[in-house]
N, C-alpha and C positions, 0 to 999 in steps of 0.2 A: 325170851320172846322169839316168837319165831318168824320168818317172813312173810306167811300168811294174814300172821297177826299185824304185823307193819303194814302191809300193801291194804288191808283191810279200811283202816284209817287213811288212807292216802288222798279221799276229800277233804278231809277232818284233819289235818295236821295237827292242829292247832289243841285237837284231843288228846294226842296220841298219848303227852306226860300224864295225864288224869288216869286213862286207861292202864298204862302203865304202874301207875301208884296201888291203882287197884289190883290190878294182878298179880305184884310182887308181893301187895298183903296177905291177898288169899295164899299163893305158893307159897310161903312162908307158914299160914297154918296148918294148910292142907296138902302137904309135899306131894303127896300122891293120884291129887288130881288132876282129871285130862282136860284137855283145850279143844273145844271145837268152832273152827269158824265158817260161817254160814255166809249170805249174800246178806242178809239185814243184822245179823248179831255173831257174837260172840257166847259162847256158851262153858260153864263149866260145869264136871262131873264128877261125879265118886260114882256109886254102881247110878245112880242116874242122875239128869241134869239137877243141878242144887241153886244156880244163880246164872245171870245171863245181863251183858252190856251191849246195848247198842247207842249208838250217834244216834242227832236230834231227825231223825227225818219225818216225824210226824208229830208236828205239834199242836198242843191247845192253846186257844188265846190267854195272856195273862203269861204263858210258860214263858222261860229265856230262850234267847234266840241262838245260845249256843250252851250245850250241855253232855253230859254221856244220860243214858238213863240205865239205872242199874234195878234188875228184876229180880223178883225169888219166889219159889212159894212154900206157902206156909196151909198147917190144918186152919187157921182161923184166921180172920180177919183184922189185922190191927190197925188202929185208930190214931194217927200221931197227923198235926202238919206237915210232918215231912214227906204222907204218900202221898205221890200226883195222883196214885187209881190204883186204883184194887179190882181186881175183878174175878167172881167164884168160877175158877175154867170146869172144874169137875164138882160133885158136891165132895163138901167138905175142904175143897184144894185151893186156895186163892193167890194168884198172883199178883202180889207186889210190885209197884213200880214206882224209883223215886229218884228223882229231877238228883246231880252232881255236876257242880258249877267246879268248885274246887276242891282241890286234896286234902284240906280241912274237915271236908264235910266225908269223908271217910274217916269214921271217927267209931268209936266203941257202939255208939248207938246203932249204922249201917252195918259193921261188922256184928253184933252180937245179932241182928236179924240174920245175916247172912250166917251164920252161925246154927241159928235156929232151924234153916233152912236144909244146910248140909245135915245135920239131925233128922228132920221130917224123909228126907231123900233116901237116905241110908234107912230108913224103916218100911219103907214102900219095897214090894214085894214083885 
């Protein structure tokens, strides 16, 4: 992890094991993907961005009051409790968004989306 990435979290302390959880998973699949951090996210890439975490800083009523939120996009729209929102950014392209409280919840089901993701990314031209 790099210092960017720490200093990044540095309101969020209290985030930073969760975010970490996550990105040692993804590096671990995808050795060769790049990190980029921005002022509201974190983003990752193979030839383009595939998935992206940001801290709670805008939230819905009903949401938890402390979370990471983990993004991706996919060609379609999926349908589970687990998305907080979906929203078509392009036709055809929709981006996922979905509420992580704990490192449980990065589980086969977030990864194999994210998965799907890096797939969709890697085909875009």
């Amino acid at each position: 992890m790099t210092t960017d990435e720490i200093m990044f979290w540095e309101q969020w302390t209290q985030l930073l094991p969760l975010y970490e959880a996550l990105r040692n998973r993804l590096a671990e699949t995808y050795p060769g993907m790049r990190v980029k951090v921005s002022k509201t996210q974190i983003s990752f890439y193979n030839n383009h961005m595939f998935a992206m975490v940001s801290p709670p800083i805008r939230r819905r009523k009903g949401w938890p009051k402390t979370f990471v939120m983990v993004s991706f996009g996919l060609p379609g729209r999926i349908v589970s409790p687990r998305i907080a929102m979906s929203v078509e950014a392009y036709p055809n392209r929709f981006t996922h968004h979905v509420i992580v409280e704990r490192e449980d919840e990065i589980d086969g089901t977030l990864l194999g989306w994210i998965d799907a993701a890096y797939s969709f990314s890697e085909s875009k031209r």
